[in-house]
N, C-alpha and C positions, 0 to 999 in steps of 0.2 A: 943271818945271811939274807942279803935283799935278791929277789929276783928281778934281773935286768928283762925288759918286756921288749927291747928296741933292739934289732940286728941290723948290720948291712949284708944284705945279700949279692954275692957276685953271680953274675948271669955266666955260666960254663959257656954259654954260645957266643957272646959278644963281648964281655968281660965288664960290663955295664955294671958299676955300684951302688945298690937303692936300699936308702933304710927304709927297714918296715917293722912294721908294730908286730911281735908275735899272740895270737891267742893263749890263755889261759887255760881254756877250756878242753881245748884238741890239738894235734899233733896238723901241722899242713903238709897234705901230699903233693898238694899243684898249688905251682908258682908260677904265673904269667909276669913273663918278663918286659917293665915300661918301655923298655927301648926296641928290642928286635922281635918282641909279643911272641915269643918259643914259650912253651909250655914246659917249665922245669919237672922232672921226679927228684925224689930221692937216690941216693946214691946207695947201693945192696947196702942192707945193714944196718941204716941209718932210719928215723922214724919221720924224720921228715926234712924242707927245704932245710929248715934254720940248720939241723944238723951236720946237711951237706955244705952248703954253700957260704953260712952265715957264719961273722964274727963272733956271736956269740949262741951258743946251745939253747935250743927250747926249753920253756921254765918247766918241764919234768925232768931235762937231763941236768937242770942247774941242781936240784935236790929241794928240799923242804924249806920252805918262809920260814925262820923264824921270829 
């Protein structure tokens, strides 16, 4: 399984769609949004932006590299 590193993120506030590069490393709480600069959270539940808002899940929820 590859893990995809690249989400698009939709801004809840403006509905603004921006791909962005996810970390490897850690989980992102705050997402500052390019177009209307709101400070994204997570949505309950979720560990981070890519979870809430992105096309595709943070590489911990994608599961293990093989």
């Amino acid at each position: 399984m590859t893990v995809e590193l690249t989400s698009v993120v939709t801004c809840p506030v403006c509905q603004q769609e921006t791909s962005a590069q996810m970390p490897t490393d850690s989980c992102q709480f705050f997402w500052v949004c390019p177009n209307c600069r709101e400070r994204v959270r997570p949505l309950g539940g979720d560990c981070c932006v890519f979870c809430s808002y992105g096309t595709v899940p943070c590489p911990s929820r994608q599961g293990p590299a093989e």
